[in-house]
N, CA, C and O atoms as a DFTB+ gen file, in Angstrom:
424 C
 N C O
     1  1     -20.610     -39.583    -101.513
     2  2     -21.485     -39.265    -100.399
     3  2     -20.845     -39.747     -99.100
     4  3     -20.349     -40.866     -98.971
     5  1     -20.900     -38.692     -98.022
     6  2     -20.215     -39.262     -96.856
     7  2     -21.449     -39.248     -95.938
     8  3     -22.408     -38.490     -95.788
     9  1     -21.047     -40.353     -95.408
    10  2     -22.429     -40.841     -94.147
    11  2     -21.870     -41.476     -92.914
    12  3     -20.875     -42.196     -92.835
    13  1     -22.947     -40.956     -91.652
    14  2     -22.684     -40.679     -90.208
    15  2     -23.378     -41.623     -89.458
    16  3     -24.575     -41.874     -89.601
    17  1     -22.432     -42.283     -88.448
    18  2     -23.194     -43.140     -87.504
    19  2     -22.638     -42.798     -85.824
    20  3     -21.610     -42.215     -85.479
    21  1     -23.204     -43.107     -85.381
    22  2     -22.881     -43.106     -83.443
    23  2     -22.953     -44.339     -82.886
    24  3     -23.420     -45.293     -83.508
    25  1     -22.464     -44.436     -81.575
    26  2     -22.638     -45.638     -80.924
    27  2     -22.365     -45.194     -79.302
    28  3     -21.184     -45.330     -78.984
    29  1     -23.032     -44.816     -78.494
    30  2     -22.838     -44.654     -77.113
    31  2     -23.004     -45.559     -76.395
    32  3     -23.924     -46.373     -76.318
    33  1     -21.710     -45.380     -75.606
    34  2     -21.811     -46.480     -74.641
    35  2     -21.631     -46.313     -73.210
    36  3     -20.710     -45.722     -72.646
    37  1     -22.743     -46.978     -72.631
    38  2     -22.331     -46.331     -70.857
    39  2     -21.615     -46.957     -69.996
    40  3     -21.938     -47.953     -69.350
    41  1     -20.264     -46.163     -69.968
    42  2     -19.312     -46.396     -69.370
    43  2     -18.745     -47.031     -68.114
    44  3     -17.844     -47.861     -67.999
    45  1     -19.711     -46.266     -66.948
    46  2     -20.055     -46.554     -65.959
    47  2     -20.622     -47.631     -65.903
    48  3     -19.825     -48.402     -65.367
    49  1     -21.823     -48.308     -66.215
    50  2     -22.681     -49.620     -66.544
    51  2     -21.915     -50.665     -67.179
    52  3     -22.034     -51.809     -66.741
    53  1     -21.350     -50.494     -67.891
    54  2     -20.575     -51.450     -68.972
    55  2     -21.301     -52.350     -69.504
    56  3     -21.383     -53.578     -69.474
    57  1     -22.101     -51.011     -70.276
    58  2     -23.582     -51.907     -71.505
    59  2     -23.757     -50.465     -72.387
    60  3     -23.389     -49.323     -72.116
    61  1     -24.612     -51.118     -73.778
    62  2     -25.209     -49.885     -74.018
    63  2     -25.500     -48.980     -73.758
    64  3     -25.772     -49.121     -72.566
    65  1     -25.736     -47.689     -74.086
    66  2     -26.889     -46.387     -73.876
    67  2     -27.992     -46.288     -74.685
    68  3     -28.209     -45.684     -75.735
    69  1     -28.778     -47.151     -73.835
    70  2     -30.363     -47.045     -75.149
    71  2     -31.162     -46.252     -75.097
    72  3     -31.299     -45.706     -74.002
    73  1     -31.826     -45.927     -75.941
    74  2     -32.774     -44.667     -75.899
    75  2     -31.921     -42.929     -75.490
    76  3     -32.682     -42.040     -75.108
    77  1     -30.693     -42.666     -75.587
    78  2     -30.150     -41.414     -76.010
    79  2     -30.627     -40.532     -76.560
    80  3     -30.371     -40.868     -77.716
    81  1     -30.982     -39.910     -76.614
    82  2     -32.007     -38.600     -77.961
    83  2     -30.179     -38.085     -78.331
    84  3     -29.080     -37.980     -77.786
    85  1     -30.868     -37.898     -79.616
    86  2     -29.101     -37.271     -80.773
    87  2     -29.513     -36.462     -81.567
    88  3     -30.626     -36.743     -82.012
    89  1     -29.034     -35.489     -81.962
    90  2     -29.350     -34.264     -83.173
    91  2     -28.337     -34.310     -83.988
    92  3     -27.264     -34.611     -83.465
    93  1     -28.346     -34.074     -85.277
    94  2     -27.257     -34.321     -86.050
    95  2     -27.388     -32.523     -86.706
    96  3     -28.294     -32.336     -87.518
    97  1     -26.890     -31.845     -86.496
    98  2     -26.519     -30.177     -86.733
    99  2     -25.749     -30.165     -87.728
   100  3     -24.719     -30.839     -87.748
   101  1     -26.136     -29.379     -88.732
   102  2     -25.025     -28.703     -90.061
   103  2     -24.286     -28.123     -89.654
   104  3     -23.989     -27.885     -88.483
   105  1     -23.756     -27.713     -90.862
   106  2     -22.384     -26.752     -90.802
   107  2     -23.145     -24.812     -90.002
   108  3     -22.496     -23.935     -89.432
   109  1     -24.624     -24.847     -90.329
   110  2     -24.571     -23.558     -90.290
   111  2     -25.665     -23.815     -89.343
   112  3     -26.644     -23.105     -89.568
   113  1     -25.832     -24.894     -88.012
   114  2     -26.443     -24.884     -87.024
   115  2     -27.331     -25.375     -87.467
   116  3     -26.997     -26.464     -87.001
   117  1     -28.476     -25.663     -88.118
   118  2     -29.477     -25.827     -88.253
   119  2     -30.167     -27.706     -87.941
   120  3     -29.328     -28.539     -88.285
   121  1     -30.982     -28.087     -87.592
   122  2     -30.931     -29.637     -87.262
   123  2     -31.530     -30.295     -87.885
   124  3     -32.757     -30.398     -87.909
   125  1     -30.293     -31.171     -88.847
   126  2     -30.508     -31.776     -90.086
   127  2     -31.973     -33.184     -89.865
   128  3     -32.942     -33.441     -90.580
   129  1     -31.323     -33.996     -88.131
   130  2     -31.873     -35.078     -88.298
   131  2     -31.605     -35.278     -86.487
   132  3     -30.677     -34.949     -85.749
   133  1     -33.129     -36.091     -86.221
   134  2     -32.821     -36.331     -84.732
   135  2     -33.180     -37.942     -84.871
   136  3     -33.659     -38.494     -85.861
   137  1     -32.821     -38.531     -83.629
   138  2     -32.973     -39.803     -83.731
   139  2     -32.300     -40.424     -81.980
   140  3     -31.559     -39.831     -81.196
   141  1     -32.846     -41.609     -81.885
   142  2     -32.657     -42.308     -80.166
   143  2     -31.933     -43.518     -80.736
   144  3     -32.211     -44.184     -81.733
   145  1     -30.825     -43.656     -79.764
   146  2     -29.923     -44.780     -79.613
   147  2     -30.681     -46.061     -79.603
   148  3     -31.460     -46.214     -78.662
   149  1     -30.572     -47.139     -80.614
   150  2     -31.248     -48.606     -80.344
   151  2     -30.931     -49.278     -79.026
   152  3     -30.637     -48.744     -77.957
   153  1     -31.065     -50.680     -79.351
   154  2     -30.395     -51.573     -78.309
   155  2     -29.207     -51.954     -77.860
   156  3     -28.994     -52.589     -76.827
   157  1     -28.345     -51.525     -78.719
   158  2     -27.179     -51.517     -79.044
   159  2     -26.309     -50.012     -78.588
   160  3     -25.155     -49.713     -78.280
   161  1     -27.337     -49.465     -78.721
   162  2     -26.621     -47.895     -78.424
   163  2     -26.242     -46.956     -79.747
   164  3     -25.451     -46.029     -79.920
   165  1     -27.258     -47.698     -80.647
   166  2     -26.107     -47.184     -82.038
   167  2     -26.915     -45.950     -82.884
   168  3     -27.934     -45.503     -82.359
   169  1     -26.601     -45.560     -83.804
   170  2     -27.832     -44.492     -84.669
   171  2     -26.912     -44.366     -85.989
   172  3     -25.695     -44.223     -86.113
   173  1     -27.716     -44.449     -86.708
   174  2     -27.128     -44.207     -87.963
   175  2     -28.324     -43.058     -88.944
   176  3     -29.543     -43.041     -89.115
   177  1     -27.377     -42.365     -89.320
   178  2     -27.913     -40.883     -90.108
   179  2     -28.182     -41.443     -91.469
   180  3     -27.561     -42.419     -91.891
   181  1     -29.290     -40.702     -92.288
   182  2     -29.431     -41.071     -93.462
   183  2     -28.837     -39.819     -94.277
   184  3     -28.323     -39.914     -95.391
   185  1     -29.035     -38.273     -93.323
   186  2     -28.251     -37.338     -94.223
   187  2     -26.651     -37.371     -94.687
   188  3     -25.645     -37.627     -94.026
   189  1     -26.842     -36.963     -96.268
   190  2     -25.709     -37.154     -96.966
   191  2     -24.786     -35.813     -96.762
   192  3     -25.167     -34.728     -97.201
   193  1     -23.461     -35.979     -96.017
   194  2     -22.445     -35.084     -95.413
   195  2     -21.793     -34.554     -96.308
   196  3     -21.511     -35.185     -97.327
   197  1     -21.457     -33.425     -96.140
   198  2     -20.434     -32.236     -97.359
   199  2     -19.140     -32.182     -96.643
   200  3     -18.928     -32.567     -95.493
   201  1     -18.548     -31.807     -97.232
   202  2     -17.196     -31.245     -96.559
   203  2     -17.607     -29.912     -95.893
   204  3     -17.919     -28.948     -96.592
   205  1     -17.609     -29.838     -94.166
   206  2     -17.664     -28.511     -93.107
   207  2     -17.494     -29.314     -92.025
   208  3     -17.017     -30.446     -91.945
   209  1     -17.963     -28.553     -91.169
   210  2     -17.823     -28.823     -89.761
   211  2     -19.353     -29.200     -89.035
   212  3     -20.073     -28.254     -88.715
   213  1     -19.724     -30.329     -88.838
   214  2     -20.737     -30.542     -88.086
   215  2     -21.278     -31.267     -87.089
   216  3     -20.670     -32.334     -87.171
   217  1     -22.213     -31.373     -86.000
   218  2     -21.835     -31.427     -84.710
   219  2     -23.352     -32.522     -84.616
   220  3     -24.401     -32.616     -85.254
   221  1     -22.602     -33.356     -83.202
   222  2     -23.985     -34.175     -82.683
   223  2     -24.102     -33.955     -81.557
   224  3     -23.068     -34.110     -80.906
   225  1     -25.392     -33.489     -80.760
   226  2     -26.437     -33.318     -79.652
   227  2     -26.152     -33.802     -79.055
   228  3     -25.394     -34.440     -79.787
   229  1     -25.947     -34.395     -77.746
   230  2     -26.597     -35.376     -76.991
   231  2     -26.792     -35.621     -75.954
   232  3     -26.012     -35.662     -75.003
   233  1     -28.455     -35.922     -76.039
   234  2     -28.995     -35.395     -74.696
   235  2     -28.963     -36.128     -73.166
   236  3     -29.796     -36.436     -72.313
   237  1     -27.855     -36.199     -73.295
   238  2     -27.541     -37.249     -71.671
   239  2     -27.844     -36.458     -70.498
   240  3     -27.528     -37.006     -69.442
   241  1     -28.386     -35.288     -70.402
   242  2     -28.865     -35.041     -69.265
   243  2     -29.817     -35.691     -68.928
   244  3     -29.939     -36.295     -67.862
   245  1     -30.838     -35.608     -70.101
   246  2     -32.179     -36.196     -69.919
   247  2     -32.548     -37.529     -69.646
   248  3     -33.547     -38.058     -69.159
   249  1     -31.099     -38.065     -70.245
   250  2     -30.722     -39.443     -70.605
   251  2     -30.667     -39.828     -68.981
   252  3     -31.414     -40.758     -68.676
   253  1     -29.982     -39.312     -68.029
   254  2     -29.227     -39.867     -67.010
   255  2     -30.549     -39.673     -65.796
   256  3     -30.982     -40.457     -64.952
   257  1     -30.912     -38.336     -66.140
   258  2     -32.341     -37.794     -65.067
   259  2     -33.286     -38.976     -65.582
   260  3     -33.839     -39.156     -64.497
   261  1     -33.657     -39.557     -66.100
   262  2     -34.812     -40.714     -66.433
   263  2     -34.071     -41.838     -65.942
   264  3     -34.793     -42.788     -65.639
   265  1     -32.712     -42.027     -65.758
   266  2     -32.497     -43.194     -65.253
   267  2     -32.453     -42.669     -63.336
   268  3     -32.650     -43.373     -62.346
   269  1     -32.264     -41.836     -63.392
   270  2     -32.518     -41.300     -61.423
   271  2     -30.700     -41.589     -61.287
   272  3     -30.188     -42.094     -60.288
   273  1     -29.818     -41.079     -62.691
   274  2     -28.738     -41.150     -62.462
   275  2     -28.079     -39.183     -61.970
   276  3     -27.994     -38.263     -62.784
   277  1     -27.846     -39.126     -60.951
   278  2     -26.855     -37.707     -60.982
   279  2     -25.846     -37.232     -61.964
   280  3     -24.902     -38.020     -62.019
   281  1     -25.746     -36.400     -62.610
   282  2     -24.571     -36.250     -63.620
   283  2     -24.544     -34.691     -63.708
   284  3     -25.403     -33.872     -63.384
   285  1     -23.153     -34.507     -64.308
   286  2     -22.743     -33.189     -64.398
   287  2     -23.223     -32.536     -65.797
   288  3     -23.507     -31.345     -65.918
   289  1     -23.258     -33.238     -66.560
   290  2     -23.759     -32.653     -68.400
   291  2     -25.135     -32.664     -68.520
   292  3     -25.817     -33.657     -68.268
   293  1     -25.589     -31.561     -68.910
   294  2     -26.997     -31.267     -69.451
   295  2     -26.503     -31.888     -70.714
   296  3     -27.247     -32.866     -70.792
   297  1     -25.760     -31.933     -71.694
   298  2     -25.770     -32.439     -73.262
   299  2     -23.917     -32.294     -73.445
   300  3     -23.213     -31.329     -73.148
   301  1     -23.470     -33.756     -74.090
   302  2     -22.536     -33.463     -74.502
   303  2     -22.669     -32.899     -76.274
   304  3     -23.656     -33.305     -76.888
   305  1     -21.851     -32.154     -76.880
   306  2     -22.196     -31.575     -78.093
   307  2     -20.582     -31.333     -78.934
   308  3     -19.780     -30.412     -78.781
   309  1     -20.507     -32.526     -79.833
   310  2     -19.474     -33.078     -80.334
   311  2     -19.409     -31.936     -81.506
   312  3     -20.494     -31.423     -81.779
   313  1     -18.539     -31.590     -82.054
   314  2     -18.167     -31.239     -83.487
   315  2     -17.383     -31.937     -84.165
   316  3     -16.496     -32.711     -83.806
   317  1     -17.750     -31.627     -85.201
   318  2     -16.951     -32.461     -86.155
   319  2     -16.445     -32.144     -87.525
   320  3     -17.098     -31.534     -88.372
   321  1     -15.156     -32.635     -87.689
   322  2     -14.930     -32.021     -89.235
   323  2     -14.991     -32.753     -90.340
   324  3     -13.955     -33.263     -90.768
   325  1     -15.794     -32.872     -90.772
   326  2     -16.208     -33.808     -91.969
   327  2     -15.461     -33.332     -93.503
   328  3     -15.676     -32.216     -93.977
   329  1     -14.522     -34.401     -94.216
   330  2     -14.281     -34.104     -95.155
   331  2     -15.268     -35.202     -96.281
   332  3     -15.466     -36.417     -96.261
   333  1     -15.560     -34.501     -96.870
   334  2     -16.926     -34.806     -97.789
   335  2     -16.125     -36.244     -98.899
   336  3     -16.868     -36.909     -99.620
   337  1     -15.284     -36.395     -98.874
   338  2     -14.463     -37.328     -99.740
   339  2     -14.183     -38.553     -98.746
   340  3     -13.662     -39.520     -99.301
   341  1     -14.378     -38.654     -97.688
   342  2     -14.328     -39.512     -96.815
   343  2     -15.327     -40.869     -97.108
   344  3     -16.052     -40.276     -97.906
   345  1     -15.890     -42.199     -97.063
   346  2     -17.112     -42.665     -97.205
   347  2     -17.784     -42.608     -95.829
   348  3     -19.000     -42.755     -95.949
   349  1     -17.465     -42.474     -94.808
   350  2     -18.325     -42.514     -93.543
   351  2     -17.366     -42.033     -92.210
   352  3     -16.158     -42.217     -92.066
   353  1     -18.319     -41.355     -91.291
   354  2     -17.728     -41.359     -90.411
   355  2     -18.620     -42.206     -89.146
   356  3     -19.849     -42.240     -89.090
   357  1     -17.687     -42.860     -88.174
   358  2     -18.247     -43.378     -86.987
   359  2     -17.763     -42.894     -85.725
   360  3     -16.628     -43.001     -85.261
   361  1     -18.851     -42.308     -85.199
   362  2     -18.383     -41.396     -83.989
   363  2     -18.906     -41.920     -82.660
   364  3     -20.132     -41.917     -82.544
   365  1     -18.260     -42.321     -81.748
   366  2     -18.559     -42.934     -80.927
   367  2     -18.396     -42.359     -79.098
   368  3     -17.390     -41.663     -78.958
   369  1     -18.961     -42.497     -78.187
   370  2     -19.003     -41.675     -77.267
   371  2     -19.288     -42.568     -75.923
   372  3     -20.283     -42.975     -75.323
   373  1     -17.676     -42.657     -75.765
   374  2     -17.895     -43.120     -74.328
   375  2     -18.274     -42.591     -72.934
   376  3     -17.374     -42.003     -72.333
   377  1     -19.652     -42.728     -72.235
   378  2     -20.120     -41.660     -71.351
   379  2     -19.925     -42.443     -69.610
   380  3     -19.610     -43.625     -69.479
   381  1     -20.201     -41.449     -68.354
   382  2     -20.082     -41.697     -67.538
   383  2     -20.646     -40.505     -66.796
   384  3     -20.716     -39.489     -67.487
   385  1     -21.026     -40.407     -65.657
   386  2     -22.519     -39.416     -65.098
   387  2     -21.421     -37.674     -65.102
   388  3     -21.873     -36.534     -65.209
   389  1     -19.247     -38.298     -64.874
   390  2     -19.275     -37.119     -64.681
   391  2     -17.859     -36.935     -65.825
   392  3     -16.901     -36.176     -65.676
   393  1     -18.075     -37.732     -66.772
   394  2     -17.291     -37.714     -67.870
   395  2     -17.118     -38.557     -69.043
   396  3     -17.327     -39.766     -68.941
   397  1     -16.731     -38.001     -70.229
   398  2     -17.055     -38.489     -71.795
   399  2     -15.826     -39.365     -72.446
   400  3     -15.128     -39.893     -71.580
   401  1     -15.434     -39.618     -73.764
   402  2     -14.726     -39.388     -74.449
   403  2     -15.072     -40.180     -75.572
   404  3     -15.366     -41.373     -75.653
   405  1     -14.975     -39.237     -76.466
   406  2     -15.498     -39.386     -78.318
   407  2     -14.040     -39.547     -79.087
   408  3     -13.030     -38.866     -78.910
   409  1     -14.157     -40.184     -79.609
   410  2     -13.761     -40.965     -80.830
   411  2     -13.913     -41.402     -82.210
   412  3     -15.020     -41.931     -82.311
   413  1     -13.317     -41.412     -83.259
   414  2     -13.688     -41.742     -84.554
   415  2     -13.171     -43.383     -84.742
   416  3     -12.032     -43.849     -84.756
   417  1     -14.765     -44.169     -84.905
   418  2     -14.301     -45.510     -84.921
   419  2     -14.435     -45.825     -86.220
   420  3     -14.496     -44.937     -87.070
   421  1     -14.509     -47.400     -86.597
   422  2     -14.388     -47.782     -87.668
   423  2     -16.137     -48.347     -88.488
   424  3     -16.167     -48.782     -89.639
């Protein structure tokens, strides 16, 4: 069984991203599992991953407009290629109002 976690972090701030809204999307679009960043910034999925390609949400527009922050992204929206023989993946997403960058951590 391969299993999925996140961890956003705001870049700009140099702290967590709490309360994030995240969608965790299958291989064939559909939305397996939603869930908000803790205190930490973190989320961890309980759905069990196959080998395809599947993608996480995330809603930092909404995220940034509730903080009365300006930003260029309505949602960054990661894909991913999951090989099902893997034990976990950790995907992590460094944000900023007018730029990202995702990563596979440990």
């Amino acid at each position: 069984m391969t299993t999925c976690s996140t961890h956003v972090l705001d870049a700009a701030a140099g702290r967590p991203a709490v309360g994030v809204d995240v969608s965790l999307l299958g291989p064939d679009g559909t939305v397996l599992e939603t869930g908000r960043t803790d205190d930490d910034g973190r989320l961890r999925w309980t759905t069990a991953l196959h080998t395809g390609t599947y993608a996480l949400r995330f809603a930092t527009g909404a995220w940034f407009a509730a903080a009365g922050v300006p930003t260029v992204h309505a949602a960054v929206h990661l894909e991913v290629l999951v090989d099902g023989d893997q034990e976990h993946y950790h995907l992590a997403l460094l944000l900023s109002p007018f730029a990202y960058t995702a990563y596979r951590g440990s």
